[in-house]
LUMTORZA-726615 format. One record per residue: x, y negated, z negated of N, C-alpha, C, O in turn; residue in one letter. Coordinates in steps of 0.1 Angstrom, whole numbers, padded with zeros to 4 digits, always signed. Atoms other than C-alpha are relative to their C-alpha. Example, Ala and Ser with C-alpha at 12.3 -4.5 7.8 and 13.67 -1.06 7.14 Angstrom:
REM LUMTORZA-726615
+0009+0012+0000+0123+0045-0078+0009-0012+0000+0019-0012-0007a -0009+0011+0000+0137+0011-0071-0008-0011-0008-0003-0022-0009s 
//
This chain:
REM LUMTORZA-726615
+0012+0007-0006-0045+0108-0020+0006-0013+0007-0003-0021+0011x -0006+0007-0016-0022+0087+0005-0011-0009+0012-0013-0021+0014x +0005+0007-0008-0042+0086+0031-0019-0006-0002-0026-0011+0007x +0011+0005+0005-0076+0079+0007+0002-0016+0000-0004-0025+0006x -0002+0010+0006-0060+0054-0008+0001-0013+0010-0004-0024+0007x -0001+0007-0008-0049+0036+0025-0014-0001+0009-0017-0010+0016x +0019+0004-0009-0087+0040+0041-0004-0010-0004-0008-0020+0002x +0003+0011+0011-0094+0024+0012-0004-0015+0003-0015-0021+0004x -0004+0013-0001-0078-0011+0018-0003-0004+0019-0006-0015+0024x +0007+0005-0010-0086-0008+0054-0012-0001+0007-0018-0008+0016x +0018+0001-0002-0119-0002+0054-0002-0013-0006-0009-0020+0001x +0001+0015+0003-0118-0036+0035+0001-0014+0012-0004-0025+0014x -0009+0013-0009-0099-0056+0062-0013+0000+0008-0020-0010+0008x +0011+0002-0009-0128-0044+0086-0010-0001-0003-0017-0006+0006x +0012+0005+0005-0157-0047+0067+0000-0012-0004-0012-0014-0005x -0003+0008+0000-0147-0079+0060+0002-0011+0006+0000-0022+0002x -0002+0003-0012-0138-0088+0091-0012-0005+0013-0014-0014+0022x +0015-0005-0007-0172-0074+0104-0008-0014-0010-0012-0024-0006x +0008+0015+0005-0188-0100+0077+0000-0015+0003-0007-0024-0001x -0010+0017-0003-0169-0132+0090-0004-0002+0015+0003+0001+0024x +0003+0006-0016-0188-0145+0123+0014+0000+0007+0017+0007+0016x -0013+0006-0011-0152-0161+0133+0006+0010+0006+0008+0010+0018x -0007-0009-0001-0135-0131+0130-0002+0016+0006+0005+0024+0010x +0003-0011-0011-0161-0107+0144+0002-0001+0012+0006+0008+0019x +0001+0011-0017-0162-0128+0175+0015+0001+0008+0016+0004+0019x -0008-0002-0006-0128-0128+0181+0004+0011-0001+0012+0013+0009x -0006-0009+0003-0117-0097+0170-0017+0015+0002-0021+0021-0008x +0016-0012+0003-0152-0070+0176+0001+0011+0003-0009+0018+0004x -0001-0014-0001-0135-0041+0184+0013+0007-0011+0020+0016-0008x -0016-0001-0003-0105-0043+0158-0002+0018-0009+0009+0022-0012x -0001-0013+0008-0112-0008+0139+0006+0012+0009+0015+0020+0009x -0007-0014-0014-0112+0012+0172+0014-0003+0007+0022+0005+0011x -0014+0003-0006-0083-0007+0186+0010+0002-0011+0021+0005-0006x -0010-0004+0005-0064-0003+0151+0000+0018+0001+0012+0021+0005x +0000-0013-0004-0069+0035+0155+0007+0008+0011+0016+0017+0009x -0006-0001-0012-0059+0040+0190+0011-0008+0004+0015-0006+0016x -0006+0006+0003-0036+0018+0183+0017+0012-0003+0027+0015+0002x -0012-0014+0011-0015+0045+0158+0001+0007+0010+0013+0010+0012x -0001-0015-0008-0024+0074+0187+0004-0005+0012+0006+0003+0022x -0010+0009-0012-0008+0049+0213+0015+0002-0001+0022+0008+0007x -0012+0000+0006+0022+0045+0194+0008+0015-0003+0020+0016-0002x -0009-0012+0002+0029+0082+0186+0000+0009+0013+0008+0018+0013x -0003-0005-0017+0025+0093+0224+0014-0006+0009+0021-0002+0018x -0006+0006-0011+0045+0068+0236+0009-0012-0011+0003-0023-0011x -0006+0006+0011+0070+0050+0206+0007-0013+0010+0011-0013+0021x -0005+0013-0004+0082+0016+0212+0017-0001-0007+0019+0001-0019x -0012+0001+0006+0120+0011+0209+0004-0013-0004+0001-0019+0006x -0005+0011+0009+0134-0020+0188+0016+0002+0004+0022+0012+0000x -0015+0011+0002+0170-0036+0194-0001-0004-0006-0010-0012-0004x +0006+0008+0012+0172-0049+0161+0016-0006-0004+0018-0015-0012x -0018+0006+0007+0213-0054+0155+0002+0000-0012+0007-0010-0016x +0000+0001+0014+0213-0046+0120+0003+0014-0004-0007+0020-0008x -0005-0013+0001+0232-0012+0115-0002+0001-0012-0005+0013-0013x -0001+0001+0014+0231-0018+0075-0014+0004-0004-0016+0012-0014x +0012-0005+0004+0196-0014+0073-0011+0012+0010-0020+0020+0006x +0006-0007-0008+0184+0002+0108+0009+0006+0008+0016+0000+0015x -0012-0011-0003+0205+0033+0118+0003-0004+0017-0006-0007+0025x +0000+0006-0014+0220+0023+0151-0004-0016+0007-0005-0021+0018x +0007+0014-0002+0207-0009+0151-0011-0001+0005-0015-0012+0009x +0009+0000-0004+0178+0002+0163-0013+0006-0005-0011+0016-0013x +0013-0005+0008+0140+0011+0152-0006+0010+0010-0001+0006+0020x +0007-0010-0007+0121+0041+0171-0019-0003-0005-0026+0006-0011x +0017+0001+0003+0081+0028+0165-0007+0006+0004-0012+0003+0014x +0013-0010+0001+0059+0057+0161-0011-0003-0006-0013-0012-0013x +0014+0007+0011+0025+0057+0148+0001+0008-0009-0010+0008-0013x -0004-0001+0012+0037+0075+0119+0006-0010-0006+0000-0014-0016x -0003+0013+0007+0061+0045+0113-0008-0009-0002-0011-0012-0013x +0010+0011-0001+0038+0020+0121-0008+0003-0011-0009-0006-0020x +0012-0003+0008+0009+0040+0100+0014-0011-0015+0011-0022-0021x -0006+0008+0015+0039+0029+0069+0005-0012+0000+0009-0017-0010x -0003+0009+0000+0048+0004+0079-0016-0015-0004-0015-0027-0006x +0013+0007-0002+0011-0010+0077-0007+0002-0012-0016-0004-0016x +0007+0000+0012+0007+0005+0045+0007-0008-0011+0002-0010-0022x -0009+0010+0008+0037-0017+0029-0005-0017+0003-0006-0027-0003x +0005+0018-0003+0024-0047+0046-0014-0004-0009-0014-0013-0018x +0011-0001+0014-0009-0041+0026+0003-0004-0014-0006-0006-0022x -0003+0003+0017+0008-0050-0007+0002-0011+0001+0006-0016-0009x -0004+0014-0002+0013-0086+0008-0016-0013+0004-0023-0015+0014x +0014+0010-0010-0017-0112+0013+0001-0007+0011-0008-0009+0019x -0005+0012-0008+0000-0136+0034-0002+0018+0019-0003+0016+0031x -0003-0014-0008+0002-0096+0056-0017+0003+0003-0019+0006+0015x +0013+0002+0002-0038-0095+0050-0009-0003+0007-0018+0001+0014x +0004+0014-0010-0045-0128+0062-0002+0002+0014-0012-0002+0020x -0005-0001-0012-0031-0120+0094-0003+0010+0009-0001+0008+0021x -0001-0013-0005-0040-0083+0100-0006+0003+0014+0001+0010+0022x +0005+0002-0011-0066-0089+0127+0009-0002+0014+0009+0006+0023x -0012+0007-0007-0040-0107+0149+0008+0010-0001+0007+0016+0010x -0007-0012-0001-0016-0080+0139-0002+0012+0012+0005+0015+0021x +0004-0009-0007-0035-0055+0153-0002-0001+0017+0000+0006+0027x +0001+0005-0018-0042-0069+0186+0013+0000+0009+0015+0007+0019x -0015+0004-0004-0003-0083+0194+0006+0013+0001+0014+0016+0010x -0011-0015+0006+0011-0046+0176-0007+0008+0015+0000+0015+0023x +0007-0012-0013-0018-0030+0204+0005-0004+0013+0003+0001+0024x -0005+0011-0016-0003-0053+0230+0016+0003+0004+0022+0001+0015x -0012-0003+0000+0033-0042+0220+0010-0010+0005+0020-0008+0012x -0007+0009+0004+0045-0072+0213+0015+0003-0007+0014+0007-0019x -0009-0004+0008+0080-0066+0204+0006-0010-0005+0017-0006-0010x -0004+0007+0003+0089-0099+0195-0007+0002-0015+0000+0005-0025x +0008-0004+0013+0063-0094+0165+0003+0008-0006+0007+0006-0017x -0004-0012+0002+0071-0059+0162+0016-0003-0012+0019+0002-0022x -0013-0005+0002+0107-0068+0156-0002-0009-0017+0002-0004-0027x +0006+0014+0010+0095-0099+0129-0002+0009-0012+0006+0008-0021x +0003-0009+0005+0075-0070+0112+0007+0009-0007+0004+0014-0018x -0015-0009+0008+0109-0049+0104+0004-0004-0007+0005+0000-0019x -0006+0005+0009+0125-0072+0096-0004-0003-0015+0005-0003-0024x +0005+0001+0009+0102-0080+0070-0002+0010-0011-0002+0008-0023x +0006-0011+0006+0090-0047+0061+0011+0008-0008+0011+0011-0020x -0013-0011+0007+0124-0026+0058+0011-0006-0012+0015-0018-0012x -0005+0007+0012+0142-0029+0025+0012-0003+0004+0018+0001+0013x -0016+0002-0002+0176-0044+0022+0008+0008-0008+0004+0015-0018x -0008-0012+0002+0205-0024+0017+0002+0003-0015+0005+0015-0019x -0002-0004+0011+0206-0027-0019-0015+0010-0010-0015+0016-0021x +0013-0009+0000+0170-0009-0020+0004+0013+0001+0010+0018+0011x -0005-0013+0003+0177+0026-0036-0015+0009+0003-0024+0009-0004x +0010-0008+0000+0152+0051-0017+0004+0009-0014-0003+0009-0024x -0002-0012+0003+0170+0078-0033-0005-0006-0018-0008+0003-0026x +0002-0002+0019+0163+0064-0074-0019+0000+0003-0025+0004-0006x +0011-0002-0003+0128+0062-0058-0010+0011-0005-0020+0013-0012x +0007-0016-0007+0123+0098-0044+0005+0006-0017+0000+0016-0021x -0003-0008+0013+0140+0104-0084-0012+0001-0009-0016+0010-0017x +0009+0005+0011+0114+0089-0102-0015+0010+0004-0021+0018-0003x +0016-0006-0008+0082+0102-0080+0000+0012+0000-0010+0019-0001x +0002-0016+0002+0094+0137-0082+0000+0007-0010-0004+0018-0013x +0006-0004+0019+0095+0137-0117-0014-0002-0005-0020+0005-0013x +0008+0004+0004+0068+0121-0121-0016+0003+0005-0025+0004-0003x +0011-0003-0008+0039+0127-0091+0001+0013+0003-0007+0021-0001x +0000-0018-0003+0049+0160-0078-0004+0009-0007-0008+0019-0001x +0008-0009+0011+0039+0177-0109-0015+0000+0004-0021+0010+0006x +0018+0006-0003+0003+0163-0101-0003+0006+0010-0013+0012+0009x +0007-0001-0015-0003+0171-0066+0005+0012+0004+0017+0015+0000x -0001-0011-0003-0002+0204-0051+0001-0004+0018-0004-0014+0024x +0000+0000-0018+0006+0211-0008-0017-0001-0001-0022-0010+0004x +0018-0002-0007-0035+0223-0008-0005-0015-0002-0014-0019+0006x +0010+0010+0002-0044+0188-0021+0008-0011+0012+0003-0020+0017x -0006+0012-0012-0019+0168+0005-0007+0004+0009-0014-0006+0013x +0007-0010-0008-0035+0193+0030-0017-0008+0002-0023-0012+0012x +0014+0000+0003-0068+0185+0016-0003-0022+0005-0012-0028+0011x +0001+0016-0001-0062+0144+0017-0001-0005+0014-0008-0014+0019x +0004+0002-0017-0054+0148+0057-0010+0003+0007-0014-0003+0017x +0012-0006-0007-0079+0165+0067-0015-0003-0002-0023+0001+0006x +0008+0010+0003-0106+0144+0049-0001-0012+0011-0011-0016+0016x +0003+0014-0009-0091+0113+0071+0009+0000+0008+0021-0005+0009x -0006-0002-0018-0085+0124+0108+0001-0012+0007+0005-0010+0019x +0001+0010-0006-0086+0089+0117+0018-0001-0001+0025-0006+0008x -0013+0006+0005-0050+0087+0098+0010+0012+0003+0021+0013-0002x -0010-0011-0004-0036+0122+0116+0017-0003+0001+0026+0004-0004x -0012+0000-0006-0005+0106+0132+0006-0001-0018+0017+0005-0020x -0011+0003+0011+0008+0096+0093+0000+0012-0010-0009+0019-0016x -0009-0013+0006+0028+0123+0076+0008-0004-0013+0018+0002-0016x -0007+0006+0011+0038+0101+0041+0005+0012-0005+0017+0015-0002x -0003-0009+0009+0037+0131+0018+0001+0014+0004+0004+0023-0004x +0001-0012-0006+0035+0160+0046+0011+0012-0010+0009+0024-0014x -0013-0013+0007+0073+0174+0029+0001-0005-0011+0012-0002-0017x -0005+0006+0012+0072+0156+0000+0003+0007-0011+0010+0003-0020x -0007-0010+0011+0076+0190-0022+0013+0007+0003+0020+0013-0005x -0008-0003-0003+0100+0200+0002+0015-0007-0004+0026-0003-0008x -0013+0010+0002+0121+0168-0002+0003+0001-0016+0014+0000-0021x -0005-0002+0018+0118+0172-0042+0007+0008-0004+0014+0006-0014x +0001-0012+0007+0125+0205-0044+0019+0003+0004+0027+0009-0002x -0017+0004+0001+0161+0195-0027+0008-0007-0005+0020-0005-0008x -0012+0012+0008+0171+0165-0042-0001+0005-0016+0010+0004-0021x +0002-0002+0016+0160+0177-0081-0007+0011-0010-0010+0000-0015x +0009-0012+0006+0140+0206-0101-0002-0007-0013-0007+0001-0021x +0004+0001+0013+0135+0184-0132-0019-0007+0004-0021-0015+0013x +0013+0006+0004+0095+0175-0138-0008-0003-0008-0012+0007-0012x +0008+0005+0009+0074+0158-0160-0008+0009-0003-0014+0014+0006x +0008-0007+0001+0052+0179-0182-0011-0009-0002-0011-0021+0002x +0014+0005-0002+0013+0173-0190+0002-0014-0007-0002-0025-0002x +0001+0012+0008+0023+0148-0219+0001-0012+0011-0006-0022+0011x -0001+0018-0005+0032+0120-0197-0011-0005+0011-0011-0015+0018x +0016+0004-0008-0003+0119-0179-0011-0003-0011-0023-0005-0009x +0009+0003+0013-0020+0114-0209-0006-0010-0001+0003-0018+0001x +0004+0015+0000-0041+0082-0211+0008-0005-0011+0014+0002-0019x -0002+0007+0014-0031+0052-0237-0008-0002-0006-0016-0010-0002x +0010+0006+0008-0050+0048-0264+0009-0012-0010+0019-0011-0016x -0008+0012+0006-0042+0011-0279-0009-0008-0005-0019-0009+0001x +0008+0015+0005-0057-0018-0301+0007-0010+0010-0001-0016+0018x -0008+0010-0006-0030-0041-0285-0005-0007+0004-0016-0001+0003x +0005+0006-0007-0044-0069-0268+0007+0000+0016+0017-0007+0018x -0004-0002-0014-0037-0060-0229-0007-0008+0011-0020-0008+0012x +0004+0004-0019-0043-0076-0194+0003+0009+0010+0014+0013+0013x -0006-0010-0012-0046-0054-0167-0008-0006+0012-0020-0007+0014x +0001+0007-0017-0045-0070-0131-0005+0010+0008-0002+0021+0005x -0004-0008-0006-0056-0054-0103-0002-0007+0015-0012-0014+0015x +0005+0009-0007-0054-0067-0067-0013+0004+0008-0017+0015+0006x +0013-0007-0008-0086-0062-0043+0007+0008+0012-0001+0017+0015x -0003-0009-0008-0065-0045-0013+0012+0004+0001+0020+0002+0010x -0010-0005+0002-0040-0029-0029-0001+0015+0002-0010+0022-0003x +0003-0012-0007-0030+0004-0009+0001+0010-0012-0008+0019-0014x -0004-0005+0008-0011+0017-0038-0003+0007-0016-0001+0018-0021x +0005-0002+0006-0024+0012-0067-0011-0005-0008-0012-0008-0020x +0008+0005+0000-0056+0004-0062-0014-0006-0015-0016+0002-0025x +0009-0002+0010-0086-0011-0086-0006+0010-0010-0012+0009-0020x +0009-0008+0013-0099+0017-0102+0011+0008-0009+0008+0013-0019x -0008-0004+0006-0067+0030-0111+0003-0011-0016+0006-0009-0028x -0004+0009+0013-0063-0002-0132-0013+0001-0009-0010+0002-0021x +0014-0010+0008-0099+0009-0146+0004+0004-0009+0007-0001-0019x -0003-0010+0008-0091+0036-0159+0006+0000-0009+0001+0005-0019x -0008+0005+0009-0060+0025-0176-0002-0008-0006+0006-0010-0016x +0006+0007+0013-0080+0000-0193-0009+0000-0009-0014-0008-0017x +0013-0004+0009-0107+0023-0203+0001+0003-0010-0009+0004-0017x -0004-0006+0012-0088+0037-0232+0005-0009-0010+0008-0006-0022x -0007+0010+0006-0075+0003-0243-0011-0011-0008-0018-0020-0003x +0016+0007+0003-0101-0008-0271+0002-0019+0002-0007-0027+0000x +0005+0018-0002-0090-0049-0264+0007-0002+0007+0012-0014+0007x +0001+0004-0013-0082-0044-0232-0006-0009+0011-0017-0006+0015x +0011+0007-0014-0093-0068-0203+0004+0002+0012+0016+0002+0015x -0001-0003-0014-0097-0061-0167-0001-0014+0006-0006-0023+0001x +0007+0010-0007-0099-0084-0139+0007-0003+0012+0019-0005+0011x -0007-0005-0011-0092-0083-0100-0002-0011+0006-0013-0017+0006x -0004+0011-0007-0078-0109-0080-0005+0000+0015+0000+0009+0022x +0005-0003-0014-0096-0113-0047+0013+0000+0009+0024-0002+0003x -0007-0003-0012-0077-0108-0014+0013+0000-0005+0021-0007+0001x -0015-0004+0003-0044-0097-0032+0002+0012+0005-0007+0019+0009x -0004-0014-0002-0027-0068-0025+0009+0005-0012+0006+0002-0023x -0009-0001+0015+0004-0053-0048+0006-0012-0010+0006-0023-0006x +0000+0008+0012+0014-0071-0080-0007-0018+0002-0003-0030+0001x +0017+0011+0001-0020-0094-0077+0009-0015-0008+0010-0026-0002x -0001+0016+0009-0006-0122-0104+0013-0007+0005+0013-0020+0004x -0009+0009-0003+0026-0133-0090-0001-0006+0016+0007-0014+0021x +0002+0005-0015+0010-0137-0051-0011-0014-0010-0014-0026-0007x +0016+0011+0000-0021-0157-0070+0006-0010-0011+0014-0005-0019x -0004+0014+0004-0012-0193-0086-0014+0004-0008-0011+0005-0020x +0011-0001+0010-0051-0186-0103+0002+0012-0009-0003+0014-0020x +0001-0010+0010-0039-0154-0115+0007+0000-0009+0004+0006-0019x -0009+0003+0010-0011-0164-0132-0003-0011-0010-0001-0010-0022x +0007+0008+0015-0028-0193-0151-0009+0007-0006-0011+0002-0017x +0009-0010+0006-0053-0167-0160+0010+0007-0015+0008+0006-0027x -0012-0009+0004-0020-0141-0170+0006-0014-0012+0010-0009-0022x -0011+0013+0011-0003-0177-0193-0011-0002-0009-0008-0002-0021x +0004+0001+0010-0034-0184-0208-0007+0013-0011-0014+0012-0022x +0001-0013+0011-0040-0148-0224+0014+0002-0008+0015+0004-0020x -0013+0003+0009-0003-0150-0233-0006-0012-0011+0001-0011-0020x -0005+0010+0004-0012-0181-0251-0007+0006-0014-0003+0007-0025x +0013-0001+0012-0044-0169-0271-0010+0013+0005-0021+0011+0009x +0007-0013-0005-0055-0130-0262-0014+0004-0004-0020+0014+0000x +0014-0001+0008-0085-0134-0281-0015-0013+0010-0027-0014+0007x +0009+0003-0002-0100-0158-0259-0006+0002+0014+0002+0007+0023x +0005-0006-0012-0124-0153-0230+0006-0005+0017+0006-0017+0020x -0007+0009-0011-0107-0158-0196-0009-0004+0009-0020+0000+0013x +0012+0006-0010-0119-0181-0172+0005+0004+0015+0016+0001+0020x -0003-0007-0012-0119-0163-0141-0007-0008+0017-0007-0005+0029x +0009+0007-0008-0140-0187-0124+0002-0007+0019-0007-0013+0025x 
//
Protein backbone atom coordinates (compact mmCIF):
# COMPACT_ATOMS: atom_id res chain seq x y z
CA UNK A 1 0.00 0.00 0.00
CA UNK A 2 2.92 2.45 -1.14
CA UNK A 3 1.25 4.44 -3.20
CA UNK A 4 -2.02 4.59 -0.53
CA UNK A 5 -0.03 5.43 1.98
CA UNK A 6 1.80 8.31 0.04
CA UNK A 7 -1.79 9.85 -1.25
CA UNK A 8 -2.36 9.78 2.07
CA UNK A 9 0.10 12.50 3.33
CA UNK A 10 -0.39 14.36 0.18
CA UNK A 11 -3.67 14.76 0.12
CA UNK A 12 -2.96 16.41 3.54
CA UNK A 13 -0.38 19.03 2.23
CA UNK A 14 -3.29 20.08 -0.31
CA UNK A 15 -6.16 20.06 1.74
CA UNK A 16 -4.43 21.95 3.95
CA UNK A 17 -3.03 24.19 1.75
CA UNK A 18 -6.55 24.61 0.15
CA UNK A 19 -7.63 25.63 3.90
CA UNK A 20 -4.84 28.48 4.37
CA UNK A 21 -6.15 31.78 2.47
CA UNK A 22 -2.14 32.60 2.22
CA UNK A 23 -1.30 29.56 0.71
CA UNK A 24 -4.29 29.09 -1.57
CA UNK A 25 -3.57 32.41 -3.01
CA UNK A 26 -0.26 31.90 -3.79
CA UNK A 27 -0.15 28.52 -4.63
CA UNK A 28 -4.13 27.61 -6.29
CA UNK A 29 -3.17 25.19 -8.65
CA UNK A 30 -0.49 23.24 -6.56
CA UNK A 31 -2.21 19.56 -6.72
CA UNK A 32 -2.37 19.71 -10.65
CA UNK A 33 1.01 21.21 -10.93
CA UNK A 34 2.38 18.56 -8.33
CA UNK A 35 0.98 15.82 -10.74
CA UNK A 36 2.10 17.09 -13.96
CA UNK A 37 4.82 17.82 -12.36
CA UNK A 38 5.97 13.80 -11.80
CA UNK A 39 4.63 13.23 -15.76
CA UNK A 40 6.96 16.22 -16.76
CA UNK A 41 9.81 14.75 -15.13
CA UNK A 42 9.51 11.16 -16.47
CA UNK A 43 9.12 12.43 -20.28
CA UNK A 44 11.78 14.49 -20.04
CA UNK A 45 14.42 13.78 -16.76
CA UNK A 46 16.56 16.50 -15.53
CA UNK A 47 20.30 15.69 -15.21
CA UNK A 48 22.21 16.72 -11.88
CA UNK A 49 26.20 17.37 -11.85
CA UNK A 50 26.45 16.66 -8.34
CA UNK A 51 30.44 15.64 -7.83
CA UNK A 52 29.97 13.16 -5.33
CA UNK A 53 30.88 9.60 -6.93
CA UNK A 54 30.54 8.02 -3.17
CA UNK A 55 27.12 8.48 -2.94
CA UNK A 56 25.77 9.43 -6.68
CA UNK A 57 27.12 6.90 -9.35
CA UNK A 58 29.08 9.08 -11.67
CA UNK A 59 28.65 11.90 -9.89
CA UNK A 60 25.68 12.44 -11.33
CA UNK A 61 21.70 12.15 -10.59
CA UNK A 62 19.25 11.20 -13.64
CA UNK A 63 15.72 13.01 -12.16
CA UNK A 64 12.78 11.00 -13.26
CA UNK A 65 9.44 11.28 -11.95
CA UNK A 66 9.90 7.93 -10.53
CA UNK A 67 12.88 9.39 -8.60
CA UNK A 68 11.44 12.45 -7.78
CA UNK A 69 7.90 10.49 -6.82
CA UNK A 70 10.85 8.95 -3.87
CA UNK A 71 12.40 11.23 -3.48
CA UNK A 72 9.17 13.24 -2.22
CA UNK A 73 8.14 10.44 -0.31
CA UNK A 74 11.49 10.49 1.97
CA UNK A 75 11.11 14.18 2.21
CA UNK A 76 7.63 13.51 3.78
CA UNK A 77 9.17 12.06 6.98
CA UNK A 78 10.73 15.57 7.63
CA UNK A 79 8.52 18.76 8.72
CA UNK A 80 11.00 21.33 8.14
CA UNK A 81 10.34 19.33 4.15
CA UNK A 82 6.40 19.87 4.91
CA UNK A 83 6.67 23.40 5.66
CA UNK A 84 8.11 24.08 2.50
CA UNK A 85 6.32 21.71 0.02
CA UNK A 86 4.25 24.25 -1.78
CA UNK A 87 7.36 26.18 -2.77
CA UNK A 88 8.95 22.84 -3.55
CA UNK A 89 6.56 22.12 -5.90
CA UNK A 90 6.53 25.21 -7.92
CA UNK A 91 10.67 25.69 -8.08
CA UNK A 92 10.91 21.39 -8.68
CA UNK A 93 8.00 22.36 -11.66
CA UNK A 94 10.29 25.21 -12.77
CA UNK A 95 13.35 22.87 -12.77
CA UNK A 96 15.19 24.61 -10.61
CA UNK A 97 18.33 22.70 -10.37
CA UNK A 98 19.95 24.58 -7.98
CA UNK A 99 17.06 23.29 -5.53
CA UNK A 100 16.97 20.13 -7.22
CA UNK A 101 20.57 19.63 -6.46
CA UNK A 102 19.97 20.95 -2.49
CA UNK A 103 17.20 18.24 -2.41
CA UNK A 104 19.85 15.22 -3.18
CA UNK A 105 21.92 16.21 -1.36
CA UNK A 106 19.70 16.08 1.46
CA UNK A 107 17.62 13.26 0.46
CA UNK A 108 20.34 10.49 -0.58
CA UNK A 109 21.81 8.52 2.23
CA UNK A 110 25.45 8.66 3.06
CA UNK A 111 27.68 6.07 2.16
CA UNK A 112 27.56 4.37 5.39
CA UNK A 113 23.66 3.81 4.71
CA UNK A 114 23.24 -0.08 4.20
CA UNK A 115 20.39 -0.41 1.37
CA UNK A 116 21.32 -3.91 1.16
CA UNK A 117 20.65 -4.74 5.49
CA UNK A 118 17.47 -2.80 4.46
CA UNK A 119 16.18 -4.86 1.35
CA UNK A 120 17.27 -7.91 4.30
CA UNK A 121 15.05 -7.00 6.75
CA UNK A 122 11.79 -6.01 4.52
CA UNK A 123 12.08 -9.25 2.66
CA UNK A 124 11.82 -11.11 5.58
CA UNK A 125 9.65 -9.32 7.01
CA UNK A 126 6.98 -7.49 4.40
CA UNK A 127 7.15 -9.70 1.48
CA UNK A 128 5.50 -12.50 3.21
CA UNK A 129 2.48 -10.00 3.49
CA UNK A 130 1.99 -8.63 0.19
CA UNK A 131 1.40 -10.54 -2.89
CA UNK A 132 2.33 -8.98 -6.93
CA UNK A 133 -1.91 -8.85 -7.29
CA UNK A 134 -2.03 -6.47 -4.24
CA UNK A 135 1.09 -4.14 -5.51
CA UNK A 136 -0.87 -4.44 -8.83
CA UNK A 137 -3.95 -3.63 -7.03
CA UNK A 138 -2.31 -0.51 -4.96
CA UNK A 139 -1.24 1.15 -8.57
CA UNK A 140 -4.06 0.94 -10.14
CA UNK A 141 -6.28 2.39 -7.33
CA UNK A 142 -3.85 5.69 -7.61
CA UNK A 143 -3.19 6.61 -11.41
CA UNK A 144 -2.32 9.87 -10.26
CA UNK A 145 1.01 8.12 -8.86
CA UNK A 146 1.67 5.90 -12.27
CA UNK A 147 5.19 7.23 -13.00
CA UNK A 148 6.29 5.60 -9.29
CA UNK A 149 7.40 2.02 -9.42
CA UNK A 150 8.62 1.71 -5.36
CA UNK A 151 7.61 -1.91 -5.03
CA UNK A 152 6.85 -2.76 -8.95
CA UNK A 153 10.06 -5.76 -8.50
CA UNK A 154 10.13 -5.85 -5.05
CA UNK A 155 9.44 -9.88 -5.06
CA UNK A 156 11.72 -10.03 -7.85
CA UNK A 157 14.52 -8.22 -5.90
CA UNK A 158 13.79 -10.50 -2.74
CA UNK A 159 13.60 -13.48 -4.36
CA UNK A 160 17.46 -12.69 -5.53
CA UNK A 161 19.04 -11.41 -2.74
CA UNK A 162 17.38 -14.11 -0.01
CA UNK A 163 14.57 -17.02 0.25
CA UNK A 164 14.35 -16.76 4.11
CA UNK A 165 10.70 -15.34 5.37
CA UNK A 166 8.91 -14.63 8.28
CA UNK A 167 6.10 -16.89 9.16
CA UNK A 168 2.39 -15.77 10.38
CA UNK A 169 3.75 -15.55 14.11
CA UNK A 170 5.57 -12.35 13.67
CA UNK A 171 2.32 -10.41 12.49
CA UNK A 172 0.57 -11.22 15.41
CA UNK A 173 -0.61 -8.20 17.42
CA UNK A 174 0.87 -7.37 21.11
CA UNK A 175 -1.05 -7.97 23.73
CA UNK A 176 0.53 -6.02 26.94
CA UNK A 177 -0.39 -4.44 30.45
CA UNK A 178 2.97 -2.52 30.13
CA UNK A 179 2.48 1.02 30.33
CA UNK A 180 3.24 2.23 26.53
CA UNK A 181 3.39 5.46 24.45
CA UNK A 182 2.72 5.22 21.01
CA UNK A 183 3.59 8.45 18.86
CA UNK A 184 2.39 8.92 15.73
CA UNK A 185 3.23 11.86 13.34
CA UNK A 186 0.19 13.52 11.32
CA UNK A 187 2.01 13.26 7.71
CA UNK A 188 3.88 10.47 8.01
CA UNK A 189 4.16 8.59 4.49
CA UNK A 190 5.45 5.48 6.08
CA UNK A 191 4.07 4.69 8.95
CA UNK A 192 1.21 6.49 9.14
CA UNK A 193 -1.45 7.17 12.15
CA UNK A 194 -3.56 4.39 12.13
CA UNK A 195 -0.93 2.04 11.97
CA UNK A 196 0.09 3.40 15.41
CA UNK A 197 -3.82 2.71 16.23
CA UNK A 198 -3.77 -0.35 15.83
CA UNK A 199 -0.67 -1.27 17.63
CA UNK A 200 -2.09 0.36 20.56
CA UNK A 201 -5.43 -1.22 20.32
CA UNK A 202 -4.13 -4.44 21.93
CA UNK A 203 -2.13 -2.66 24.54
CA UNK A 204 -4.60 -2.58 27.64
CA UNK A 205 -2.39 0.78 29.22
CA UNK A 206 -1.56 1.92 26.20
CA UNK A 207 -1.73 5.71 25.15
CA UNK A 208 -2.02 7.10 21.74
CA UNK A 209 -1.28 10.58 20.61
CA UNK A 210 -0.40 12.32 17.23
CA UNK A 211 1.83 15.11 16.87
CA UNK A 212 0.44 17.71 14.40
CA UNK A 213 2.50 18.56 11.25
CA UNK A 214 5.14 15.82 11.94
CA UNK A 215 6.13 13.42 9.64
CA UNK A 216 8.51 10.18 10.63
CA UNK A 217 9.73 9.63 14.19
CA UNK A 218 7.09 12.56 15.39
CA UNK A 219 8.92 12.98 19.06
CA UNK A 220 12.40 13.83 18.29
CA UNK A 221 11.27 16.62 15.31
CA UNK A 222 8.68 18.07 18.22
CA UNK A 223 10.26 19.84 21.41
CA UNK A 224 6.21 19.41 22.75
CA UNK A 225 6.45 15.91 21.91
CA UNK A 226 9.23 15.06 23.73
CA UNK A 227 8.16 16.79 26.97
CA UNK A 228 5.07 14.88 26.47
CA UNK A 229 7.45 11.46 25.77
CA UNK A 230 9.79 12.61 29.50
CA UNK A 231 6.89 13.17 31.37
CA UNK A 232 5.29 9.65 30.77
CA UNK A 233 8.78 8.36 31.40
CA UNK A 234 8.55 10.11 34.64
CA UNK A 235 5.02 8.89 35.91
CA UNK A 236 2.99 6.52 33.18
CA UNK A 237 0.12 6.64 35.14
CA UNK A 238 -0.57 10.14 34.73
CA UNK A 239 -2.71 11.90 32.14
CA UNK A 240 -0.68 13.63 29.42
CA UNK A 241 -1.00 17.12 28.75
CA UNK A 242 -1.28 17.30 25.17
CA UNK A 243 -2.55 20.69 25.18
Amino acid sequence: DDNKRLMRSLNLVFEQCEANAICKAAFPTMQQDFFSMLEDYELDPVILELGDPERFPDGRMVVTGNLLTSGIFQGLYDPDFIEIFPMLVREVGQRNKSLLAALADGLVKEPGFSSGLQLAVDCYERIPRITPEMIQADQSNHPQLEVWRFSANSHAICNALHQQRADDSWHLPVYSDIPTLVAAGEFDPITPPSYAKLAASTLSNGTYFEVPAAGHAAIPYSECAESIMTSFLSDPAQALDTS
